[in-house]
Jmol script that loads the backbone (N, CA, C; Angstrom):
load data "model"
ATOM      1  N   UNK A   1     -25.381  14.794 -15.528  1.00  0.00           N
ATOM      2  CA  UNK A   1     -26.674  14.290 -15.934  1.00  0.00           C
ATOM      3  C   UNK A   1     -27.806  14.921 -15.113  1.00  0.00           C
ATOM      4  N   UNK A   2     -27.567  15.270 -13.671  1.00  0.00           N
ATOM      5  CA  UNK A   2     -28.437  16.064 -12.991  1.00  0.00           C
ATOM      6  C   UNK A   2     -29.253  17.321 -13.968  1.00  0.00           C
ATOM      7  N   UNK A   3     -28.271  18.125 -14.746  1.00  0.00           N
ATOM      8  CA  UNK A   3     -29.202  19.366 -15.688  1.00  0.00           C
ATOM      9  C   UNK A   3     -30.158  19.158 -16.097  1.00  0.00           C
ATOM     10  N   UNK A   4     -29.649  17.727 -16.628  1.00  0.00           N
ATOM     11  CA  UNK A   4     -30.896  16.658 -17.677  1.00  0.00           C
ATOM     12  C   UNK A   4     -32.149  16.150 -17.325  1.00  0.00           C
ATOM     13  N   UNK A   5     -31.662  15.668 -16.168  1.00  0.00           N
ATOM     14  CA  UNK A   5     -33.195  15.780 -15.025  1.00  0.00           C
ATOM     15  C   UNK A   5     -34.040  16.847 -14.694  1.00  0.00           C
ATOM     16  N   UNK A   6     -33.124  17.543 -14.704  1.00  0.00           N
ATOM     17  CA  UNK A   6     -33.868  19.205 -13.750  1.00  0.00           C
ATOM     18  C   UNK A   6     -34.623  19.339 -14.340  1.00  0.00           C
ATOM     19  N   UNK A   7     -34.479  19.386 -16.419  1.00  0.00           N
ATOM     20  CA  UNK A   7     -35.251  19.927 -17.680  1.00  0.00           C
ATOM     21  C   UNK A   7     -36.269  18.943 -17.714  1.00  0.00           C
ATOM     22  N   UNK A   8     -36.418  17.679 -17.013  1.00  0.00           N
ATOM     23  CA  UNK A   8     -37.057  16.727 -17.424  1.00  0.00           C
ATOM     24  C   UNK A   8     -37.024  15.957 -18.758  1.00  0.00           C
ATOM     25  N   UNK A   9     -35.645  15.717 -18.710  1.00  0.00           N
ATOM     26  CA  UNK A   9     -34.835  14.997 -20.484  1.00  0.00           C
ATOM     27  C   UNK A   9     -34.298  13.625 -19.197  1.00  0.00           C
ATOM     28  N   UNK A  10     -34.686  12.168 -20.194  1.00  0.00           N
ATOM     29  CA  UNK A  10     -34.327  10.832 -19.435  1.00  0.00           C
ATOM     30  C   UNK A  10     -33.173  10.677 -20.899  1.00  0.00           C
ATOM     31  N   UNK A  11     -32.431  10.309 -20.520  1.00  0.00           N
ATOM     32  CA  UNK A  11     -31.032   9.893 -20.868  1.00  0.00           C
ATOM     33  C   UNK A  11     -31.001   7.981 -20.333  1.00  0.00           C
ATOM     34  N   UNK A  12     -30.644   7.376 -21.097  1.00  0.00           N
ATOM     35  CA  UNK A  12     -30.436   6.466 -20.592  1.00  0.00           C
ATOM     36  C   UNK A  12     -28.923   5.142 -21.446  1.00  0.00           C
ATOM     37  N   UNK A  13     -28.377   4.530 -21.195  1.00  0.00           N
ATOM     38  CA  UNK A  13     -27.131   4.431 -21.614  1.00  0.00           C
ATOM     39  C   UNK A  13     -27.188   3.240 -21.416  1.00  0.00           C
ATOM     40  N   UNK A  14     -26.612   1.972 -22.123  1.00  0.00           N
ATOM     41  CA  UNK A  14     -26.453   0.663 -22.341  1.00  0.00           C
ATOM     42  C   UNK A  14     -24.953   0.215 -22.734  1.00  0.00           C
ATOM     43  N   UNK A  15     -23.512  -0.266 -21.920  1.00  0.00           N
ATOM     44  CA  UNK A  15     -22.615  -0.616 -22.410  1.00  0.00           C
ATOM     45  C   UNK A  15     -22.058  -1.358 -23.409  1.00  0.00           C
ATOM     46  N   UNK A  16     -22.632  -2.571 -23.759  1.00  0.00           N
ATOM     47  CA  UNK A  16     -22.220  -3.608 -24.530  1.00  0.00           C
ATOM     48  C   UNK A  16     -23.846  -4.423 -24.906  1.00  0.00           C
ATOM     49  N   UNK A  17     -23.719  -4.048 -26.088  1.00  0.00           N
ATOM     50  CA  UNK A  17     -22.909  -3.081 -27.106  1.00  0.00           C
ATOM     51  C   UNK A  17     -23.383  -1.460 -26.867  1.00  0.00           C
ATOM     52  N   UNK A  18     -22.836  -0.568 -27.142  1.00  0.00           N
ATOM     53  CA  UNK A  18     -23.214   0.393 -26.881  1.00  0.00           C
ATOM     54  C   UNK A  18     -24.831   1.115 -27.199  1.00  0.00           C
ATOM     55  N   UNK A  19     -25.727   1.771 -26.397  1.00  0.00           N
ATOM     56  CA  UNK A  19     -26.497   2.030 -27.067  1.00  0.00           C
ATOM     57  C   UNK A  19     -27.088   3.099 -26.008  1.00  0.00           C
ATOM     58  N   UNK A  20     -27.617   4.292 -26.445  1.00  0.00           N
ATOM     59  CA  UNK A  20     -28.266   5.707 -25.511  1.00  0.00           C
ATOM     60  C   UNK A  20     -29.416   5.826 -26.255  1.00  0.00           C
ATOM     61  N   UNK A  21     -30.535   6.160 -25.342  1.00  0.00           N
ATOM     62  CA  UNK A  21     -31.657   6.666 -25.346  1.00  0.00           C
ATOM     63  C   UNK A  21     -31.484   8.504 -25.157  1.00  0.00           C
ATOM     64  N   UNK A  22     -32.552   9.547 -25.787  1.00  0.00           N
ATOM     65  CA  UNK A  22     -32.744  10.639 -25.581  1.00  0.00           C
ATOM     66  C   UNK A  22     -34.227  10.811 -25.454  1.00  0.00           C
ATOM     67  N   UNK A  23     -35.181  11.474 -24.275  1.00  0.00           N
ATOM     68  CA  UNK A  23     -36.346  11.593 -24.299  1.00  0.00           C
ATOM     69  C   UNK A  23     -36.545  12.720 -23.198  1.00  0.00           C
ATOM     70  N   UNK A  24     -37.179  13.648 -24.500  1.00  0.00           N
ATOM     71  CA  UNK A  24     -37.307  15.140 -23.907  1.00  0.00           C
ATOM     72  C   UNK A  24     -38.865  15.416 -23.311  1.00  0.00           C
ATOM     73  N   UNK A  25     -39.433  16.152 -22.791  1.00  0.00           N
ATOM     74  CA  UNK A  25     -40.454  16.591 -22.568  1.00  0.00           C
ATOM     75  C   UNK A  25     -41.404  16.256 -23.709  1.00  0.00           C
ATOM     76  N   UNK A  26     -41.385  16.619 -24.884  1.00  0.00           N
ATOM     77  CA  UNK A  26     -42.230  17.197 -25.946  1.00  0.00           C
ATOM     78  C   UNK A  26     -42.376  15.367 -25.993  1.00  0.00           C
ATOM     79  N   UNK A  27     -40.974  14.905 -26.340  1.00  0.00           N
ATOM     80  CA  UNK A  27     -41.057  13.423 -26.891  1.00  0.00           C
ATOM     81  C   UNK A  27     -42.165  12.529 -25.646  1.00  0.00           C
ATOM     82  N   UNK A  28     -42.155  12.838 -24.310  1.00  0.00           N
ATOM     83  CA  UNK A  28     -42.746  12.067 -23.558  1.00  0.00           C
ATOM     84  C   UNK A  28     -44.139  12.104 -24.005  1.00  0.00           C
ATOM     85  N   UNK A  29     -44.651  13.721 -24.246  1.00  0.00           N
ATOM     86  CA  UNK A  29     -45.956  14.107 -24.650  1.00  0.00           C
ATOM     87  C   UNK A  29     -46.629  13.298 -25.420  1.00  0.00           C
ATOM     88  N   UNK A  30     -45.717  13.109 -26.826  1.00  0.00           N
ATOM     89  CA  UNK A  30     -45.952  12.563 -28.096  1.00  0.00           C
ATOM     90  C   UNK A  30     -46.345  11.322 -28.007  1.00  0.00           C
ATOM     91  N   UNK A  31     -45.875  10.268 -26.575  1.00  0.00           N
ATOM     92  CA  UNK A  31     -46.393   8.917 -26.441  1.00  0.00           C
ATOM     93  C   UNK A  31     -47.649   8.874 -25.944  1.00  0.00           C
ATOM     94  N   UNK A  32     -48.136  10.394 -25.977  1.00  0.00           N
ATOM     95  CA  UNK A  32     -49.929  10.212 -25.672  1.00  0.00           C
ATOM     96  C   UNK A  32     -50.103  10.310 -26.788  1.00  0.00           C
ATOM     97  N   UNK A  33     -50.216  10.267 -27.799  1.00  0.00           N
ATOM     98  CA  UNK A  33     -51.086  10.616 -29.453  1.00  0.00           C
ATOM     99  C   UNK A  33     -51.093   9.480 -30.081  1.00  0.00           C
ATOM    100  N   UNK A  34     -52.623   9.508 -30.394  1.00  0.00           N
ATOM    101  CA  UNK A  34     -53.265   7.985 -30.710  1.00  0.00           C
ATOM    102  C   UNK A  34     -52.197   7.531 -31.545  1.00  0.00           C
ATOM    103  N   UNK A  35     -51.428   8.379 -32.866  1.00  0.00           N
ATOM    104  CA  UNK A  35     -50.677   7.349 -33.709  1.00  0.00           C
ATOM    105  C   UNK A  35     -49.543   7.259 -33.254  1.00  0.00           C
ATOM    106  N   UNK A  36     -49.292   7.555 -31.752  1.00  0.00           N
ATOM    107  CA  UNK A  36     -47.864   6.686 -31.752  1.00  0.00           C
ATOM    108  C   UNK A  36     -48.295   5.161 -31.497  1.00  0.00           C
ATOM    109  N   UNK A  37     -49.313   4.991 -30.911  1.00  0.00           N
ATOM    110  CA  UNK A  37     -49.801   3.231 -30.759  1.00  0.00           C
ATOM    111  C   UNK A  37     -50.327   2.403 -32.459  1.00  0.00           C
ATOM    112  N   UNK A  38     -50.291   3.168 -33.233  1.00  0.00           N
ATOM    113  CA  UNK A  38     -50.892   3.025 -34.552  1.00  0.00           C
ATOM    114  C   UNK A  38     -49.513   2.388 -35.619  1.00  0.00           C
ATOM    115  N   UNK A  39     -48.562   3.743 -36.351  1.00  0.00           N
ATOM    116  CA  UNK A  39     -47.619   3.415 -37.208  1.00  0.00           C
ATOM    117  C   UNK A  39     -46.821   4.405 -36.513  1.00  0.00           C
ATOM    118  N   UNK A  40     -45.363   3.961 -36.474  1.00  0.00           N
ATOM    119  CA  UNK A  40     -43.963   4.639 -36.249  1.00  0.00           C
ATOM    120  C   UNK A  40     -43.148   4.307 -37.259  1.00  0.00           C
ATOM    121  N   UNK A  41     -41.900   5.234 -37.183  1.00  0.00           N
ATOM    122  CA  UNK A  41     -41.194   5.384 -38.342  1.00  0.00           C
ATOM    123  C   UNK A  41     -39.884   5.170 -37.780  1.00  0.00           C
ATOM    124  N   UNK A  42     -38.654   4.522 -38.123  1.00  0.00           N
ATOM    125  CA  UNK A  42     -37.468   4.636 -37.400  1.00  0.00           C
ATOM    126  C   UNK A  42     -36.542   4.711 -38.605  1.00  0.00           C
ATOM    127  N   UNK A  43     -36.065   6.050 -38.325  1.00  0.00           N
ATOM    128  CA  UNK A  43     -35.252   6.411 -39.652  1.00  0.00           C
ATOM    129  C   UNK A  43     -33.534   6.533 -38.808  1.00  0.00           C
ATOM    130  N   UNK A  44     -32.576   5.522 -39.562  1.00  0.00           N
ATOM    131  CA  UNK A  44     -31.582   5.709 -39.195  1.00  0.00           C
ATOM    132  C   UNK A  44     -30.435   6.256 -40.119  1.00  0.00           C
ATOM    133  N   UNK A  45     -29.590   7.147 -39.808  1.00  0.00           N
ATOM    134  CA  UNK A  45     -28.023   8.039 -39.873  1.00  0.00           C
ATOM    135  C   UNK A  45     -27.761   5.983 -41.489  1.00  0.00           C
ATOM    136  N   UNK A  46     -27.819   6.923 -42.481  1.00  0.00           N
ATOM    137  CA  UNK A  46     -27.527   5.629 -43.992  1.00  0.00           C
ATOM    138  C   UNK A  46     -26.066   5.471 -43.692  1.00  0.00           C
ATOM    139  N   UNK A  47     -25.193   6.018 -43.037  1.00  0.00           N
ATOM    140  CA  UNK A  47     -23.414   5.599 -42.581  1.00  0.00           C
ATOM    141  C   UNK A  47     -23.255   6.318 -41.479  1.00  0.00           C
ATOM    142  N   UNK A  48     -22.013   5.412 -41.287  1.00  0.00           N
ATOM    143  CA  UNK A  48     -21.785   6.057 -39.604  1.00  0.00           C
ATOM    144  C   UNK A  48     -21.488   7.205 -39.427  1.00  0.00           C
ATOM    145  N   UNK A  49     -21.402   8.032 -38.281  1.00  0.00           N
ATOM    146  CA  UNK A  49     -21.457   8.872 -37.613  1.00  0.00           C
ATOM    147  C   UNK A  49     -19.931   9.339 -37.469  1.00  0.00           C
ATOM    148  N   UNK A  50     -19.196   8.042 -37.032  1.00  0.00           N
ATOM    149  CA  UNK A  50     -17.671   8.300 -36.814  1.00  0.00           C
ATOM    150  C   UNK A  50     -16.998   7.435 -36.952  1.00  0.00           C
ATOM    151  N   UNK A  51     -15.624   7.373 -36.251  1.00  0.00           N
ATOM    152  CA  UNK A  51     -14.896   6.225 -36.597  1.00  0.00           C
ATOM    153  C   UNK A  51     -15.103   5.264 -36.132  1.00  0.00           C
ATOM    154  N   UNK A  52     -15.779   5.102 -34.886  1.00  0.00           N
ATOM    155  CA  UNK A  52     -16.946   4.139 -34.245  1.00  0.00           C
ATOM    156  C   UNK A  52     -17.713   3.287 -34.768  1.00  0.00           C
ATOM    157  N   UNK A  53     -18.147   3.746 -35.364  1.00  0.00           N
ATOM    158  CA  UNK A  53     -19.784   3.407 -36.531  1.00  0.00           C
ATOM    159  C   UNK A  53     -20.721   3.590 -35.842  1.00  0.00           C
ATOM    160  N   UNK A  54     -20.885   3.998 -34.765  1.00  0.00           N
ATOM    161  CA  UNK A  54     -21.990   4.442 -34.309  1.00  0.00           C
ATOM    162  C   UNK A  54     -23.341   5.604 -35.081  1.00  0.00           C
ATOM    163  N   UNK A  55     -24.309   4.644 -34.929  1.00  0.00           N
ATOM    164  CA  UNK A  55     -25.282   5.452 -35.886  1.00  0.00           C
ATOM    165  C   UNK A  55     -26.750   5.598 -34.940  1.00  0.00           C
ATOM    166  N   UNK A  56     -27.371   7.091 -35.608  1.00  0.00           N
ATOM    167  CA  UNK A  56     -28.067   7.991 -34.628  1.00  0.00           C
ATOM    168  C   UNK A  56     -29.773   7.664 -35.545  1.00  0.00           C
ATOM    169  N   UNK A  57     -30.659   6.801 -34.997  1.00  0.00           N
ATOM    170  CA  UNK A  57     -31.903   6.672 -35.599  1.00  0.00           C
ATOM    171  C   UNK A  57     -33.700   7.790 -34.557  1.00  0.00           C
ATOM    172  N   UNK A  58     -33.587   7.978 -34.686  1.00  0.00           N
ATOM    173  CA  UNK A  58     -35.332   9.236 -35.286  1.00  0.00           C
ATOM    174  C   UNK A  58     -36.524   8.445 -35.344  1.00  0.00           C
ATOM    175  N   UNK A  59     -37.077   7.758 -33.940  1.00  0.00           N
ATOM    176  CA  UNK A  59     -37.942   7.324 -34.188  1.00  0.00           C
ATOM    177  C   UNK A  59     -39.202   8.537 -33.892  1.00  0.00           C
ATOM    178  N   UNK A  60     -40.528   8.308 -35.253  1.00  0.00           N
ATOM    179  CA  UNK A  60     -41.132   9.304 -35.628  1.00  0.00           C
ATOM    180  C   UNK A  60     -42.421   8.846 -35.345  1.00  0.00           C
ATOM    181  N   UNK A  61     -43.398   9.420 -35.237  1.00  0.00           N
ATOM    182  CA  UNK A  61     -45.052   8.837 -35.536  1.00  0.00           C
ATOM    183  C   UNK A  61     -45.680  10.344 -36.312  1.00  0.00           C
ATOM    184  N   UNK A  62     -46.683   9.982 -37.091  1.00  0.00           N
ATOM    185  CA  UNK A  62     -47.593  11.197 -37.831  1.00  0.00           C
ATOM    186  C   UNK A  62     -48.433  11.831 -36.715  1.00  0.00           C
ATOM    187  N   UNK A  63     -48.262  13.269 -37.258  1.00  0.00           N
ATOM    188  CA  UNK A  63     -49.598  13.617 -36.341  1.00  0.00           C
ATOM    189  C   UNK A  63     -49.922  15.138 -37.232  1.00  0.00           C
ATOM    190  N   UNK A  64     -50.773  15.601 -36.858  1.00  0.00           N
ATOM    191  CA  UNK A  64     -51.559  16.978 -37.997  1.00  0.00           C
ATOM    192  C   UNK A  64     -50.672  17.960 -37.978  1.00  0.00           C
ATOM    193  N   UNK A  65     -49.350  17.833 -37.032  1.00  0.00           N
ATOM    194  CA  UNK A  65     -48.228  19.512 -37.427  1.00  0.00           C
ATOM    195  C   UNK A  65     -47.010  18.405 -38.139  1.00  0.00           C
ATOM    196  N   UNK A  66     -47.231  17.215 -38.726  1.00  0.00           N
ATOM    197  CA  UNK A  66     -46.392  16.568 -39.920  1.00  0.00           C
ATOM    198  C   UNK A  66     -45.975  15.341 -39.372  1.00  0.00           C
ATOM    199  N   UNK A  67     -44.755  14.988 -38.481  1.00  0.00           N
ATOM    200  CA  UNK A  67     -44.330  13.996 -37.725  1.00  0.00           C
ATOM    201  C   UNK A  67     -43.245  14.667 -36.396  1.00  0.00           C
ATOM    202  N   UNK A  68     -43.680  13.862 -35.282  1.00  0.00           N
ATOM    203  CA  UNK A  68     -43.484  14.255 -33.974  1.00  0.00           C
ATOM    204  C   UNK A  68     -42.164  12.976 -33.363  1.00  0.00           C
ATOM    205  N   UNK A  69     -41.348  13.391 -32.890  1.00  0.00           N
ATOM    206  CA  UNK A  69     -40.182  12.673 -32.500  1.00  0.00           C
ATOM    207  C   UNK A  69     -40.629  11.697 -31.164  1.00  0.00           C
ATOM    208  N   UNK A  70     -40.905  10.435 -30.961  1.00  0.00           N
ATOM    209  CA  UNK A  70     -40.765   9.280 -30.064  1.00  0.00           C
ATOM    210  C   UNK A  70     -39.759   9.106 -29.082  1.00  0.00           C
ATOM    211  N   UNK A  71     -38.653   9.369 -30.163  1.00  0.00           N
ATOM    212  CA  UNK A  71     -37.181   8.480 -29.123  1.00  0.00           C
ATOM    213  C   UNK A  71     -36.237   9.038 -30.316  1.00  0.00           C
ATOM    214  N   UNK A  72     -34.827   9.805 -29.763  1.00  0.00           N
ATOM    215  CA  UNK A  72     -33.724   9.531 -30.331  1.00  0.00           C
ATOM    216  C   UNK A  72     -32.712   8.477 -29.927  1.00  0.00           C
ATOM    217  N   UNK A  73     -32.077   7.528 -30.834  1.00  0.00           N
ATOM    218  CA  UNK A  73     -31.642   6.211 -30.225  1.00  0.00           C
ATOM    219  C   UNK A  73     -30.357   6.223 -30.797  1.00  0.00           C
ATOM    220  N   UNK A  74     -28.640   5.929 -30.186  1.00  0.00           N
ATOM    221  CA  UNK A  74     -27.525   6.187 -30.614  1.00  0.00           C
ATOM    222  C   UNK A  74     -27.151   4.508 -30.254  1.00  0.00           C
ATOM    223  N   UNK A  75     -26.738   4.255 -31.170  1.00  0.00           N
ATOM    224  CA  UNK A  75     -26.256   2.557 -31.433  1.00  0.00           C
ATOM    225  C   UNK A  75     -24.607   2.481 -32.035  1.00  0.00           C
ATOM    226  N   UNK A  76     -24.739   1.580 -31.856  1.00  0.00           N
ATOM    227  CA  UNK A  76     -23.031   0.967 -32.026  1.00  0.00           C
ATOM    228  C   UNK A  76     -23.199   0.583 -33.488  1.00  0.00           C
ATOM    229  N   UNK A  77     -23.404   0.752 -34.380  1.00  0.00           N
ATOM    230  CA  UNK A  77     -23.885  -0.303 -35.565  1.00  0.00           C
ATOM    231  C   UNK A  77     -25.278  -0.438 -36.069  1.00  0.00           C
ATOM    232  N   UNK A  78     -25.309  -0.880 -37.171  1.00  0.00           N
ATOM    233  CA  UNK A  78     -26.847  -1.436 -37.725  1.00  0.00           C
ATOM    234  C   UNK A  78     -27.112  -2.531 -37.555  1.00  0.00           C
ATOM    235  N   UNK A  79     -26.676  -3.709 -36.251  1.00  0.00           N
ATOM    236  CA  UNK A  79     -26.998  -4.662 -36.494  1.00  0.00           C
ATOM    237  C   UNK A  79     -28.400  -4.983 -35.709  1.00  0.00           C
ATOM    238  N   UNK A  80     -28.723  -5.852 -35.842  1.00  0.00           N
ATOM    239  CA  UNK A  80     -30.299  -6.117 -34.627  1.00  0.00           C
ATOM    240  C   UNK A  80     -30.121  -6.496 -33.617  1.00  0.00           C
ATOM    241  N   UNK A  81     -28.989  -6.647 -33.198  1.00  0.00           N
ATOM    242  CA  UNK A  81     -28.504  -6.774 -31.615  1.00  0.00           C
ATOM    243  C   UNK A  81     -28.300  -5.575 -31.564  1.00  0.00           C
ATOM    244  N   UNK A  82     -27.864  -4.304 -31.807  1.00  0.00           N
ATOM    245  CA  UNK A  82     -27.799  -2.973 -31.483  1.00  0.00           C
ATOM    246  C   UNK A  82     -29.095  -2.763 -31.467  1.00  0.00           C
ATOM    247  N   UNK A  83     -29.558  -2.479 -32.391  1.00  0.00           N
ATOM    248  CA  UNK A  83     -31.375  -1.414 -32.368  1.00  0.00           C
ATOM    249  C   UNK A  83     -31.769  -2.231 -31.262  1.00  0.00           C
ATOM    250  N   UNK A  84     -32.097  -3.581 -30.841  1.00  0.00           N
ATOM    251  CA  UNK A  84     -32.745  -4.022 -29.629  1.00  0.00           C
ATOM    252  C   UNK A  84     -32.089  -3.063 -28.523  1.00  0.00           C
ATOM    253  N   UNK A  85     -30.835  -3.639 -28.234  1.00  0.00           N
ATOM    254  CA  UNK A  85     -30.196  -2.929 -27.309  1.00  0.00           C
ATOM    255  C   UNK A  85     -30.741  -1.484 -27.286  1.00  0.00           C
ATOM    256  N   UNK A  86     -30.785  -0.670 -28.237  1.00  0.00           N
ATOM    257  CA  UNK A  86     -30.837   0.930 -28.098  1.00  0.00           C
ATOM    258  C   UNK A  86     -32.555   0.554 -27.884  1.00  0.00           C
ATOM    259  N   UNK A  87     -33.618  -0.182 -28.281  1.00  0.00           N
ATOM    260  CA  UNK A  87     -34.509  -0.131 -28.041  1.00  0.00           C
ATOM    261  C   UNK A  87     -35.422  -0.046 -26.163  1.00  0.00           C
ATOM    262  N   UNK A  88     -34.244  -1.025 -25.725  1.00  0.00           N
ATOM    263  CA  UNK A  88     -34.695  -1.192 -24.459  1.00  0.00           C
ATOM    264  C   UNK A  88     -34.738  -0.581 -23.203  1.00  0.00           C
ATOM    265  N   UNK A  89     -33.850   0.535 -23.584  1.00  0.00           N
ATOM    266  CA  UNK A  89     -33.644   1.602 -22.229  1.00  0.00           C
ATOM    267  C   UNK A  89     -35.002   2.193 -22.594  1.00  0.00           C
ATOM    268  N   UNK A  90     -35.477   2.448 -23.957  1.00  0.00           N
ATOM    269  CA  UNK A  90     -36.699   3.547 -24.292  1.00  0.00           C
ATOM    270  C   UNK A  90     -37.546   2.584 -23.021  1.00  0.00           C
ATOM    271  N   UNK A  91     -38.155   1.290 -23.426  1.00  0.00           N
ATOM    272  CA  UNK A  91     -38.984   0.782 -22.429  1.00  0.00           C
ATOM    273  C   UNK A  91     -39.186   1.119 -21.201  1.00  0.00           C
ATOM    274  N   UNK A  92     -37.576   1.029 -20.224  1.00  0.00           N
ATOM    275  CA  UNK A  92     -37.431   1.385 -19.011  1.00  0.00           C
ATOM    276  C   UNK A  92     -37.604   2.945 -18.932  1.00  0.00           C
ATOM    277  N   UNK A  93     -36.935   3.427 -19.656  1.00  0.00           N
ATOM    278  CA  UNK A  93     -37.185   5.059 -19.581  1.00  0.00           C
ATOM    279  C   UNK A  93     -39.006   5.292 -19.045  1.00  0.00           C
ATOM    280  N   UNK A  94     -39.794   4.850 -20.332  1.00  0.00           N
ATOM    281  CA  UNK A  94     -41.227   5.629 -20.129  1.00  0.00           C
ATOM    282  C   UNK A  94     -42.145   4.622 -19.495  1.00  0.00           C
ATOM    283  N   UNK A  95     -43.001   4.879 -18.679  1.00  0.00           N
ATOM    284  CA  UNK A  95     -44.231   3.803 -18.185  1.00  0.00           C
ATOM    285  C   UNK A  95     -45.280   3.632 -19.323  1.00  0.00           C
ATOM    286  N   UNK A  96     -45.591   4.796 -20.049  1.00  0.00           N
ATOM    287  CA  UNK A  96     -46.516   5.028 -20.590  1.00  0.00           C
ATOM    288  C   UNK A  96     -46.400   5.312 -22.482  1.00  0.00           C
ATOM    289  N   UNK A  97     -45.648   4.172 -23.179  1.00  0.00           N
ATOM    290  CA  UNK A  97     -45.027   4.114 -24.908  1.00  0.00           C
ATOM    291  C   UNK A  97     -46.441   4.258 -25.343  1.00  0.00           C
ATOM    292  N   UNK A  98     -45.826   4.552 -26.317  1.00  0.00           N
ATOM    293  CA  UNK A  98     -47.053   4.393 -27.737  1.00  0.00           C
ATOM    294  C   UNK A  98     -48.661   4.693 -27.363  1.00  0.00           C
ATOM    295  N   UNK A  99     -49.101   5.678 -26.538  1.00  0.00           N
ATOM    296  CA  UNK A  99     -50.169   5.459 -26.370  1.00  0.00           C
ATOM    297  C   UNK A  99     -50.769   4.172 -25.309  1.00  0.00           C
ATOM    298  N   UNK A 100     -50.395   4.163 -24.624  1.00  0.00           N
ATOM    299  CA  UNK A 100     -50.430   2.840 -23.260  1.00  0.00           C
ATOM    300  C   UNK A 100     -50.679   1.540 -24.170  1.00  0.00           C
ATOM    301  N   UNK A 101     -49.995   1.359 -25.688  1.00  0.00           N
ATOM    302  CA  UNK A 101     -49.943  -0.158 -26.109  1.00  0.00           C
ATOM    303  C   UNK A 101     -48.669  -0.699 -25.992  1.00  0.00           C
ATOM    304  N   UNK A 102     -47.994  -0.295 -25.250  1.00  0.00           N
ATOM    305  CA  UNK A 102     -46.609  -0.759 -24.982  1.00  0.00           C
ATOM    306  C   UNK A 102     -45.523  -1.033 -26.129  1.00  0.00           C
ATOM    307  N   UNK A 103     -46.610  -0.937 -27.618  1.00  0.00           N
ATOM    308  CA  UNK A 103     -46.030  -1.141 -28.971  1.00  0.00           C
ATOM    309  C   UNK A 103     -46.803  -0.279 -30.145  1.00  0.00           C
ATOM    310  N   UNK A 104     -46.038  -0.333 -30.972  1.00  0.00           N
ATOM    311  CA  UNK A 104     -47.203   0.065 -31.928  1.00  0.00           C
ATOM    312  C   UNK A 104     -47.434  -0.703 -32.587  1.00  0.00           C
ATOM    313  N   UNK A 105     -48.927  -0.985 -33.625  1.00  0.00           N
ATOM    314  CA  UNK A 105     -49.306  -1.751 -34.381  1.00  0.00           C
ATOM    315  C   UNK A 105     -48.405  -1.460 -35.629  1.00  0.00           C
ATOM    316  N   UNK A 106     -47.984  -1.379 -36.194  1.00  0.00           N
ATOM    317  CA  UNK A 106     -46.838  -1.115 -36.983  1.00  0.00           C
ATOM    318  C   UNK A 106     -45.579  -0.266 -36.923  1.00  0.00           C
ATOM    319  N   UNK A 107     -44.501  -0.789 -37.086  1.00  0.00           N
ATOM    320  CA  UNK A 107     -43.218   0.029 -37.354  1.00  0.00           C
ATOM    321  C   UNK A 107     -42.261  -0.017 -38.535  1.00  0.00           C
ATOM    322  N   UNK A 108     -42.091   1.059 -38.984  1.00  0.00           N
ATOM    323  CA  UNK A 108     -41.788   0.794 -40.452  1.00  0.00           C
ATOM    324  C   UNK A 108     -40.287   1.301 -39.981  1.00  0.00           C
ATOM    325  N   UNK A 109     -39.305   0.567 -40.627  1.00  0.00           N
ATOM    326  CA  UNK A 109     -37.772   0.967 -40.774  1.00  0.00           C
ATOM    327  C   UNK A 109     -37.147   1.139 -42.040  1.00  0.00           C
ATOM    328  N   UNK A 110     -36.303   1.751 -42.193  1.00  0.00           N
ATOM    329  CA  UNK A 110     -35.260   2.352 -43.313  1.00  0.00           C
ATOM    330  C   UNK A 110     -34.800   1.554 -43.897  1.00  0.00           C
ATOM    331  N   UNK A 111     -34.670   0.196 -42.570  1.00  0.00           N
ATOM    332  CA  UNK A 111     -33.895  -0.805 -43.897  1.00  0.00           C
ATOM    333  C   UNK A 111     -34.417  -2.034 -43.687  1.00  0.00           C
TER     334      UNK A 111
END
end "model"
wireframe off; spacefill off
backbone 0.3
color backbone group
């Protein structure tokens, strides 16, 4: 995990139920742009991934080169005890979400 640091990529990992955060440079950037505090998009993997069921969701916000990546989030499942779970390392990961609103005023999901 050290490489991951070096590049400045936060990784972050949740056991039970399973759930990983991915947040790269570009993605940290992107939580300065007014519409990530505005509308986000969280598009998740429509079946699982593996024999697991683990499924891989793309959270997105608009911006003028189309839509810019937030957070990649790897979950155990579609249930809402997973997405929380995968939600909460993002928190700890960044000081500074959505444009310093700690949320966005809307989030639209897949399902």
């Amino acid at each position: 995990m050290k490489i991951y640091e070096d590049s400045g990529i936060i990784i972050r990992c949740c056991e039970e139920p399973f759930a990983m955060i991915i947040v790269t440079p570009i993605i940290k950037r992107a939580h300065n742009l007014k519409s990530s505090g505005e509308i986000v998009f969280v598009d998740s993997t429509s079946s699982s991934c593996d024999t697991d069921n683990h499924s891989i969701a793309f959270m997105l916000c608009p911006c003028s080169a189309g839509a810019v990546h937030l957070a990649v989030i790897t979950t155990k499942g579609h249930t809402e005890h997973s997405y929380v779970k995968g939600f909460q390392p993002l928190q700890e990961a960044l000081e500074k979400l959505f444009n310093n609103k700690a949320h966005p005023e809307i989030l639209i999901t897949d399902d």
